[in-house]
C-alpha positions in Angstrom: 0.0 0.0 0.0 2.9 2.2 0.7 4.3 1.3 -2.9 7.9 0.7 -1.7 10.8 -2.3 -2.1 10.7 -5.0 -0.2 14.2 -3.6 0.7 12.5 -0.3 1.3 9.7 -2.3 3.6 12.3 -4.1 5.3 14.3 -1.2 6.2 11.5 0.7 8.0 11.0 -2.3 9.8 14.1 -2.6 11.4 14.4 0.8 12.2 17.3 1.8 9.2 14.9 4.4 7.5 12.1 6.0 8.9 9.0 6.9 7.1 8.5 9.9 4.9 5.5 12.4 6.1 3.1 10.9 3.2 4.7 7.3 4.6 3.6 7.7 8.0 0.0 9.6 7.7 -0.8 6.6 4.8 0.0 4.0 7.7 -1.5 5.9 10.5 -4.5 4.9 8.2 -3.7 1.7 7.6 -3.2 0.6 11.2 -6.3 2.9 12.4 -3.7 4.4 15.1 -3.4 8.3 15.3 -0.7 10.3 13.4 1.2 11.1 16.8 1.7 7.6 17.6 3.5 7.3 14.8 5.6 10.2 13.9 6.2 10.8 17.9 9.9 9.0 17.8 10.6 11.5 14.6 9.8 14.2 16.6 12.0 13.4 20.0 14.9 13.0 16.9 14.0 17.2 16.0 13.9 17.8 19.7 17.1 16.8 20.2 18.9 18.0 17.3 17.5 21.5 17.8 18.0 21.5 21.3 22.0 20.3 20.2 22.1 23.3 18.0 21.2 26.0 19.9 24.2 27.1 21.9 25.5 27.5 18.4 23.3 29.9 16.8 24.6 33.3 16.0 24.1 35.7 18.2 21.7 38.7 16.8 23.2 42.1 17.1 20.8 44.5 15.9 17.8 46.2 17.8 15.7 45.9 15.0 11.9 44.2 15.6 13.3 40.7 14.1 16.1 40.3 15.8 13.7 41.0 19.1 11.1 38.2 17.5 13.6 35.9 17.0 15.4 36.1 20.2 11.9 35.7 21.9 11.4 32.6 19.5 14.6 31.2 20.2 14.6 31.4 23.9 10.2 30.0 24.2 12.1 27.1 21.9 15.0 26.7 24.2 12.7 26.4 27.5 9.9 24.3 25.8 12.9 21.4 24.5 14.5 21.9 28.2 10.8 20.6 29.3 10.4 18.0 26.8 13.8 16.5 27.1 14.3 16.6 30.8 10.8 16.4 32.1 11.8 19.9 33.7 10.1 23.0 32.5 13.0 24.5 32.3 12.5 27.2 35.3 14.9 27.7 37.9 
């Protein structure tokens, strides 16, 4: 149903690939199972890698309204992975 190899197949079963977005919504379907079961380990992977990343992000310099929205982005991001990773909401 997912029109892939049997190499393709086998490799999602054993953990070597993970499923496109299209891949995963199509067997969220398939397995009547809701899209967040499925795509949940995907999402821990972002966490992580963003949360890896952002001690080295650029520092913004300028005071224009951006650079403020950004910093405010960056820093919500920064506490929400704290809480997600660490079961600590990040506060002191």
């Amino acid at each position: 149903m997912l029109e892939l190899s049997d190499e393709e197949v086998a490799a999602l079963e054993s953990g070597e690939r993970l499923p496109s977005l299209l891949e995963t919504c199509k067997l969220s379907l398939v397995y009547n199972r809701s899209f967040e079961s499925l795509y949940g380990a995907i999402r821990k992977t972002a966490k992580q890698e963003l949360f890896e990343q952002m001690p080295s992000l650029p520092s913004e310099t300028s005071n224009k309204a951006s650079s403020f929205n950004r910093d405010n982005s960056f820093k919500r991001l920064h506490g929400q992975l704290i809480g997600d990773l660490t079961g600590n909401d990040g506060r002191s």
